[in-house]
GUTI-750867 format. One line per 2 residues: their letters; for each residue x negated, y, z negated of C-alpha. Coordinates in nm, 3 decimals. Layout:
A	X,Y,Z  ... $
// end
This chain:
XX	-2.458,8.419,15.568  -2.808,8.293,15.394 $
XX	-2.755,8.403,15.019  -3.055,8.660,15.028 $
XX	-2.864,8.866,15.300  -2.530,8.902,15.125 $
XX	-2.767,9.055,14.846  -2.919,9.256,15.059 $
XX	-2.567,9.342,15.223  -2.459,9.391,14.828 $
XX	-2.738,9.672,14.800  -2.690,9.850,15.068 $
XX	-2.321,9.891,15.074  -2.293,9.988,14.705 $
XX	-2.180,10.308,14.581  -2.129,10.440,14.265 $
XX	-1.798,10.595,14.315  -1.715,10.232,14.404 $
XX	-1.817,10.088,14.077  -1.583,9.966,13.757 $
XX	-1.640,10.302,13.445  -1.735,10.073,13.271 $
XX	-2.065,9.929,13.519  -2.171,10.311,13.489 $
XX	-2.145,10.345,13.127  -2.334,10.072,13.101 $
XX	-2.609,10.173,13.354  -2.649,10.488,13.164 $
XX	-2.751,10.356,12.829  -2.947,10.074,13.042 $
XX	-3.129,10.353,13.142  -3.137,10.482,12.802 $
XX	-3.276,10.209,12.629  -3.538,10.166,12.848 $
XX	-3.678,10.521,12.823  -3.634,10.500,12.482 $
XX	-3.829,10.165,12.452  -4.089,10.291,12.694 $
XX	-4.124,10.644,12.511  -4.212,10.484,12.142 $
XX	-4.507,10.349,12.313  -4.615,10.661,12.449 $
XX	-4.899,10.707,12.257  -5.076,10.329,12.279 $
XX	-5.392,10.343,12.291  -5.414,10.041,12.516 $
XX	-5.182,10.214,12.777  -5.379,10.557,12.775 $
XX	-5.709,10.375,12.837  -5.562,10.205,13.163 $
XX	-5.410,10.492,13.266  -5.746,10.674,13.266 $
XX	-5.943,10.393,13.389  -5.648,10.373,13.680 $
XX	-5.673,10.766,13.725  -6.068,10.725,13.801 $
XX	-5.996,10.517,14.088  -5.633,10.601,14.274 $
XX	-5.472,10.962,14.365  -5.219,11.066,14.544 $
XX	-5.082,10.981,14.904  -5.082,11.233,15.224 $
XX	-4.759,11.290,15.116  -4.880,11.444,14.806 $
XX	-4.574,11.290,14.630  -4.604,11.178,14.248 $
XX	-4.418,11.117,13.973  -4.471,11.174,13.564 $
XX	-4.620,10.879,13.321  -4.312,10.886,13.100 $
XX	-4.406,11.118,12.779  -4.693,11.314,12.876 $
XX	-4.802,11.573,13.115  -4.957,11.340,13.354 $
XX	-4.807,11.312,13.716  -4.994,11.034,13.952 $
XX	-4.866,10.834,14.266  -4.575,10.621,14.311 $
XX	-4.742,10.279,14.256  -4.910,10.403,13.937 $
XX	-4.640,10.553,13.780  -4.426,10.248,13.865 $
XX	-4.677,10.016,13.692  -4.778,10.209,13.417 $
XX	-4.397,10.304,13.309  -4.343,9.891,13.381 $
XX	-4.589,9.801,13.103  -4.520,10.108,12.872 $
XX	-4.116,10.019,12.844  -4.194,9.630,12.768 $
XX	-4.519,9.741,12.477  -4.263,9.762,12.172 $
XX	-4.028,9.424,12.234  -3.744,9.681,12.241 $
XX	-3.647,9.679,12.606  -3.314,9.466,12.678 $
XX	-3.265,9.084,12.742  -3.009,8.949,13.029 $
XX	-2.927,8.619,12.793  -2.806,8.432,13.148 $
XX	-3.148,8.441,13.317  -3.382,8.467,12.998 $
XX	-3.492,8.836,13.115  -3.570,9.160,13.036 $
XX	-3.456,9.369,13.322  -3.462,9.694,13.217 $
XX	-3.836,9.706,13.161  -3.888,9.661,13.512 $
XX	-3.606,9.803,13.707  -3.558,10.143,13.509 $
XX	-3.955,10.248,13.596  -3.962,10.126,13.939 $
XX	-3.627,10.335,14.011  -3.678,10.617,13.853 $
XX	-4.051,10.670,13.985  -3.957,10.600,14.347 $
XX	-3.597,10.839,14.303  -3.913,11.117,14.162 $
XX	-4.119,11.094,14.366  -3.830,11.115,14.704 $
XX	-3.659,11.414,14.468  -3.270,11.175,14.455 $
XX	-3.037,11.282,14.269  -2.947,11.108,13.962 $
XX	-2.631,10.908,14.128  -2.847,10.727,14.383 $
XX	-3.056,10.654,14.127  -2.811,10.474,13.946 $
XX	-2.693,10.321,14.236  -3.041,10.174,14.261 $
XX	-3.025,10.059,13.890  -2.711,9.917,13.904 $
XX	-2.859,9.711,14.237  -3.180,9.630,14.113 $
XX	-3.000,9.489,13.749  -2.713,9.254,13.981 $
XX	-3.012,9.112,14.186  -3.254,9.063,13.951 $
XX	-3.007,8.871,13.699  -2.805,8.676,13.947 $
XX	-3.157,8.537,14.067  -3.274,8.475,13.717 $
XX	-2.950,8.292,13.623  -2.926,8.112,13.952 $
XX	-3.226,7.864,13.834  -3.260,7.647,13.476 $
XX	-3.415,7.903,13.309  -3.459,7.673,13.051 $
XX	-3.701,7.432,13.266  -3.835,7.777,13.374 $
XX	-4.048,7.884,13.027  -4.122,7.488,12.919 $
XX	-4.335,7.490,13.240  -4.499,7.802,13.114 $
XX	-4.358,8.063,13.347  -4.220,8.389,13.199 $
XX	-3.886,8.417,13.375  -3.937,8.808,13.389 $
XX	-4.238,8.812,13.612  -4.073,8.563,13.839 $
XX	-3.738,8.732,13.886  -3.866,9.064,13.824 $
XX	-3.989,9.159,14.185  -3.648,9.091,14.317 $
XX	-3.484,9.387,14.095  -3.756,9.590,14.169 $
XX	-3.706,9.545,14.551  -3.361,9.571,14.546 $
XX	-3.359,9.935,14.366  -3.678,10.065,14.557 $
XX	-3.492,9.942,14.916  -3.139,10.123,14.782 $
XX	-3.354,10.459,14.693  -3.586,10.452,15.009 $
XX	-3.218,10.401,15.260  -3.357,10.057,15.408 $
XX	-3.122,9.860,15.648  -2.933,9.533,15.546 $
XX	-3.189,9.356,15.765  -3.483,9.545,15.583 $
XX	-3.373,9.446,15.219  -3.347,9.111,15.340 $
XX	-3.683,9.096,15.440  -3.830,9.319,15.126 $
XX	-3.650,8.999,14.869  -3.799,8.759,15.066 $
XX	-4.147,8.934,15.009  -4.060,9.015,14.663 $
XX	-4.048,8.583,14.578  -4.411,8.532,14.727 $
XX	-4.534,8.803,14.508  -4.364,8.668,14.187 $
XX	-4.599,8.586,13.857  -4.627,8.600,13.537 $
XX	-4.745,8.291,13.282  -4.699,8.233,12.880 $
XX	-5.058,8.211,12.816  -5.128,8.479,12.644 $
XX	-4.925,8.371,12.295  -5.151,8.066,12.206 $
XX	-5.425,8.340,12.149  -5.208,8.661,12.090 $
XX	-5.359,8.818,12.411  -5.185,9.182,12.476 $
XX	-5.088,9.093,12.898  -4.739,9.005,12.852 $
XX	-4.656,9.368,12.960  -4.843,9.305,13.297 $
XX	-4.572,9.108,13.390  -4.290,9.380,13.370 $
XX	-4.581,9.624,13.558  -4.668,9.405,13.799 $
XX	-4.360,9.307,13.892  -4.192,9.641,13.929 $
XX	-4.491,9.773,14.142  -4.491,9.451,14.336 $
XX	-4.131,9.483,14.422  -4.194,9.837,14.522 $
XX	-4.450,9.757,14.744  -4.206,9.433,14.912 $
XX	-3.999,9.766,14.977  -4.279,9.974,15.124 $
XX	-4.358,9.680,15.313  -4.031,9.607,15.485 $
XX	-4.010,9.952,15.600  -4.309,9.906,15.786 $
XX	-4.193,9.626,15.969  -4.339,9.326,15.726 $
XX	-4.058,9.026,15.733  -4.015,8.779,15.450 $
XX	-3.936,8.464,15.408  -3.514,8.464,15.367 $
XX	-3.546,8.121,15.224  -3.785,8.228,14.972 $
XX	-3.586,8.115,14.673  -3.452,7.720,14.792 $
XX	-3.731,7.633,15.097  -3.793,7.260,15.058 $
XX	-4.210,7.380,15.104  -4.321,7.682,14.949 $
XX	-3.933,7.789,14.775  -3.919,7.947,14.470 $
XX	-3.715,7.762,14.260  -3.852,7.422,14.339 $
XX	-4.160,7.587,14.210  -4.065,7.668,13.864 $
XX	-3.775,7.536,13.780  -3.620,7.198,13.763 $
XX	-3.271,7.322,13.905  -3.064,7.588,14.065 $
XX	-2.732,7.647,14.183  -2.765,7.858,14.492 $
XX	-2.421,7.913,14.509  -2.452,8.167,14.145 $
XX	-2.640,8.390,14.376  -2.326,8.555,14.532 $
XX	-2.009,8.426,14.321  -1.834,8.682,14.223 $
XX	-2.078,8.909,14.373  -1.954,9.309,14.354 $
XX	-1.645,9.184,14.186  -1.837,9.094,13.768 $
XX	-2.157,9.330,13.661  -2.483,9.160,13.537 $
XX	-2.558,9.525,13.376  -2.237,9.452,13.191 $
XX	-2.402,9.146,13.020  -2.707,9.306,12.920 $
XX	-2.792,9.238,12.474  -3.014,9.537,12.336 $
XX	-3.256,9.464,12.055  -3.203,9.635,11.694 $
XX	-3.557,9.471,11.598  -3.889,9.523,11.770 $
XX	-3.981,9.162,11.838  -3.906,8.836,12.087 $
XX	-3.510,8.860,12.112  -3.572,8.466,12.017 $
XX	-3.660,8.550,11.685  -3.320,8.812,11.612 $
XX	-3.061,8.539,11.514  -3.307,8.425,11.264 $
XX	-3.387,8.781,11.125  -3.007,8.830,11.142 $
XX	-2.963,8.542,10.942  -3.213,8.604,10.667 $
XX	-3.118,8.956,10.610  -2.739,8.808,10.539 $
XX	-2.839,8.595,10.317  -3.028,8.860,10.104 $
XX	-2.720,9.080,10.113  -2.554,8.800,9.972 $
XX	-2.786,8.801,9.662  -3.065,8.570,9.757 $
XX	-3.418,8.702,9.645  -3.770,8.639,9.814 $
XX	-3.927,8.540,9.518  -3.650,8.281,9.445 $
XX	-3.726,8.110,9.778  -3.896,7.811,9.790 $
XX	-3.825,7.626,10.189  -3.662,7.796,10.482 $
XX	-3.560,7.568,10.707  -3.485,7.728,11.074 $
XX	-3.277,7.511,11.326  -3.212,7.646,11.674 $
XX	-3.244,7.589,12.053  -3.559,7.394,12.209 $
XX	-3.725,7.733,12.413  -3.697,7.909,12.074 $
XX	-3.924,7.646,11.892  -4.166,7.659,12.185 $
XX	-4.187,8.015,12.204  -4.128,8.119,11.798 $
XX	-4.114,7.838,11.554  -4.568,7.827,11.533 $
XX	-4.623,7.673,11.206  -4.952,7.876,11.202 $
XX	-4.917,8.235,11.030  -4.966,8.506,11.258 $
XX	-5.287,8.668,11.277  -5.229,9.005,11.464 $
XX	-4.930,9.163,11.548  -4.898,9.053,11.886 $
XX	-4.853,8.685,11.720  -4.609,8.844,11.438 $
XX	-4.372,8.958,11.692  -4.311,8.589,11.878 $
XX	-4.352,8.406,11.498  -3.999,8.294,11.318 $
XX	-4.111,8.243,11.012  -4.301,8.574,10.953 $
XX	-4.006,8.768,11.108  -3.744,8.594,10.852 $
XX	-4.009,8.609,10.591  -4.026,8.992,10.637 $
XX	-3.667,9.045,10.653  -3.622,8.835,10.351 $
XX	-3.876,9.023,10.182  -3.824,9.370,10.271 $
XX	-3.468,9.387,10.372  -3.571,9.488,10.747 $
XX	-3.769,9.449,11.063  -3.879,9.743,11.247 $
XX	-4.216,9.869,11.422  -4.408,9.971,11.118 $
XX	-4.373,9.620,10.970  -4.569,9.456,11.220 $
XX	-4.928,9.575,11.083  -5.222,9.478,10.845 $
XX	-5.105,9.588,10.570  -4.771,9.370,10.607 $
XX	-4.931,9.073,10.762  -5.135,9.078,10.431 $
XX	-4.814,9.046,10.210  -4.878,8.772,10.001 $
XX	-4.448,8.727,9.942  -4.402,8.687,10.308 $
XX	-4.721,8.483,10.391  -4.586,8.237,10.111 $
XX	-4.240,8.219,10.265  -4.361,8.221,10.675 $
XX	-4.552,7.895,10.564  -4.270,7.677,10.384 $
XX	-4.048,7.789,10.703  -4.044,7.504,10.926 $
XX	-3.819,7.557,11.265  -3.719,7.262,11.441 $
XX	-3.475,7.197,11.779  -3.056,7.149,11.707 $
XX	-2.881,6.967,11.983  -2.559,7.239,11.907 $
XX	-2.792,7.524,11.990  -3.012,7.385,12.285 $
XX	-2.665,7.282,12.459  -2.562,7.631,12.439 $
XX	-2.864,7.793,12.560  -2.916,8.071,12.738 $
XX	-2.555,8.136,12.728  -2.592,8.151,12.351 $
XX	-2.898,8.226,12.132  -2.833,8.134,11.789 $
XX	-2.993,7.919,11.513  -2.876,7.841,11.169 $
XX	-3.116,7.902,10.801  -3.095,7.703,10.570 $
XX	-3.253,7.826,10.238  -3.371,7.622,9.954 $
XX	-3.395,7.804,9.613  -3.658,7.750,9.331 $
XX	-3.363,7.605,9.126  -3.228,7.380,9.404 $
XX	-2.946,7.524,9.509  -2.923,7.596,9.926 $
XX	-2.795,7.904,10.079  -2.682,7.841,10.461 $
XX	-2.636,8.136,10.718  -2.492,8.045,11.155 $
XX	-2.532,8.302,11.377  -2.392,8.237,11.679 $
XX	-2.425,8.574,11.806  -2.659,8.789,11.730 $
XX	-2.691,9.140,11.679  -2.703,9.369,11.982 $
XX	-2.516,9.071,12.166  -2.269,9.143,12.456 $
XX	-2.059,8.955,12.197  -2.175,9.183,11.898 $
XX	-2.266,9.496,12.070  -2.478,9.813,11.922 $
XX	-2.217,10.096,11.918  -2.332,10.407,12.108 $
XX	-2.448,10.589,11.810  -2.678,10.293,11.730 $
XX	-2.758,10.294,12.064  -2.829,10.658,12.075 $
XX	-2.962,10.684,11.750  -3.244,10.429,11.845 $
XX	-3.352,10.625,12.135  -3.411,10.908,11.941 $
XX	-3.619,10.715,11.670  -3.818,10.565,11.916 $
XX	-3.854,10.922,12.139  -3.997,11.093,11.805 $
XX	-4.331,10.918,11.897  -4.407,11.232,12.159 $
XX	-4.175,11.457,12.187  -3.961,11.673,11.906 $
XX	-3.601,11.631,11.811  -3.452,11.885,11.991 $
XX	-3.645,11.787,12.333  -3.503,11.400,12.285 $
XX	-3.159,11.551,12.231  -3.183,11.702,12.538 $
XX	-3.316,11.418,12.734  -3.053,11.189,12.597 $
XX	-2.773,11.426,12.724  -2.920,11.460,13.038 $
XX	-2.934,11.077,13.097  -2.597,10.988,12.961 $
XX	-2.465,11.228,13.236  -2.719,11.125,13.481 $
XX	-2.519,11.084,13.794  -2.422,11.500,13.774 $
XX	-2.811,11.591,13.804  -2.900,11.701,14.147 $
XX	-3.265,11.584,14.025  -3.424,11.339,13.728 $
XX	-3.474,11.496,13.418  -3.831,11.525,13.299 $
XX	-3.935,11.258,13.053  -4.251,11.378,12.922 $
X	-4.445,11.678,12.782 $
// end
């Protein structure tokens, strides 16, 4: 059987009742982190000016069936909601990584899931069914392909693999046949996109790729059901396949090994600092090394050695110039750790960019490619700092896991305590407890819980 249709097959047979405790724990604060990550960007101003612009110009189905923009009154239809949520949940760099396929999978399964389960009124376990689905998929196709060859030819892995987690949660929620799944993947690959362009000039579209491809993958769903086919080869056709489009290599055979047997959701790193997750072993590092005595204005080089994708996409010699170019920048990251003993949301504004102590230390950082860290990559993301003192002496710091790590997991308070920091952007204390309690016993609700106002 073609590799597409035992994922489809996969979908459509699961059930939660089937599933390993700990798969659903893990879907659960999947689901968690995600809300939470989407939720402290509630109140962008950016995202509330497309959602009005959007509002002017799309409304609701004959079905008259809509679901909520996550933290505020506002309902819409499906595809909306679906995009709007996508790009909301990937605004902060918060939402999780899958390490194996260089991806953030939350950001785009979570919304298109939980829209489509709103808007058809499922109950909270077929949702996670769908999540659990759409997370297997979407990483098994990610980490099925060099990944690595994937981002040097400029192609952010998440909008490539994206539309296939999207389909595969949409197709478990909407009942589709094996056949029909099938068919909705293959759609999902010709629909892929999503390109690295926007860091050279600190442009704010990465979080059109997480949007676009959870409302594209919904709409490979809607599709199918009406009959649309799609290409089953779509990922390995010798003209036109996927992979041989952006990637110098797969293994078609990591598709299906192991498949319902090990949990991609089970492999998923969450991020304790709001920036590229390329950029956390670094901050990791530097804020050791300050707990170990070393002092910002003692520093005089920072030398940064890690894996090749992580000099491409983080090691810019130039010092950032908004925030959008703080948040993929290495040396401002470790600077600011170093500096002010930790990274979170607030530091990535004027006022800190304009720090004359961490604009000294960004620009004697110099981050260069180790063979020991680009052989490891993406199984492991680490990097090793090595610090050169005013006086001469150098202070060195590995990590070869980093924080929030499958290796070097956030507990569940962390975990739960950064979903309520971030939900405290639009909703009270109380409400966010509530929420939280709702979706860490999702699969008991007859209905979603309401995320918003």
């Amino acid at each position: 059987m073609e590799a597409l249709r035992q994922l489809a097959a996969f979908v459509q047979e699961l059930r939660l009742e089937d599933l390993p405790q700990d798969v659903r724990d893990a879907a659960r604060y999947c689901v968690l982190d995600t809300l939470g990550s989407a939720l402290g960007a509630a109140e962008n101003e950016e995202l509330a000016a497309i959602a009005r612009e959007y509002a002017q110009w799309t409304g609701l189905g004959e079905n008259n069936r809509s679901a909520r923009l996550w933290g505020s009154a506002q309902r819409t239809n499906l595809m909306n909601a679906v995009f709007l949520n996508g790009m909301m949940a990937h605004q902060l760099e918060l939402d999780d990584v899958h390490t194996a396929s260089k991806s953030h999978v939350g950001a785009v399964v979570v919304p298109a899931a939980w829209a489509v389960a709103e808007a058809l009124g499922c109950s909270g376990k077929t949702f996670l069914e769908a999540v659990v689905a759409g997370y297997e998929v979407m990483g098994r196709v990610g980490k099925a392909m060099d990944v690595a060859s994937n981002r040097k030819r400029g192609w952010h892995t998440t909008g490539i693999i994206g539309t296939f987690g999207a389909a595969a949660a949409a197709c478990k929620l909407f009942g589709l046949t094996q056949e029909q799944t099938a068919n909705a993947l293959g759609l999902a690959g010709t629909q892929s996109c999503g390109l690295w362009a926007f860091l050279a000039e600190g442009a704010t579209c990465k979080k059109l790729h997480t949007g676009r491809a959870a409302v594209n993958g919904v709409a490979s769903c809607l599709l199918a059901k009406s009959g649309m086919t799609g290409a089953i080869h779509i990922l390995d056709a010798k003209d036109g396949g996927l992979y041989p489009a952006v990637s110098d290599s797969w293994d078609m055979e990591k598709l299906t090994e192991g498949l319902g047997q090990s949990y991609e959701i089970t492999r998923m790193d969450k991020k304790p600092y709001p920036c590229c997750r390329t950029t956390h072993p670094n901050i990791d590092a530097a804020l050791r090394l300050r707990a170990e005595g070393v002092r910002a204005q003692d520093v005089a080089q920072v030398l940064v050695e890690t894996y090749e994708v992580g000099v491409l996409q983080c090691g810019f010699s130039k010092y950032p110039e908004s925030p959008v170019e703080a948040k993929f920048s290495t040396p401002f990251t470790a600077a600011c750790a170093l500096v002010k003993g930790h990274v979170n949301q607030a530091d990535f504004d004027e006022q800190t960019l304009q720090d004359a102590q961490i604009r000294r230390i960004a620009e004697h950082t110099s981050v260069v490619a180790a063979p020991l860290f680009t052989e490891r990559y993406p199984k492991q993301w680490g990097s090793r700092m090595t610090i050169t003192c005013t006086d001469g002496s150098r202070r060195v710091c590995q990590i070869d896991n980093m924080s929030g790590s499958v290796a070097v997991p956030l507990s569940p308070e962390q975990e739960q305590s950064k979903f309520l920091g971030l939900a405290a952007a639009c909703m009270d204390l109380p409400q966010a407890q509530r929420l939280m309690e709702e979706v860490l016993r999702i699969e008991q609700k007859q209905t979603l819980p309401q995320v918003g106002m």
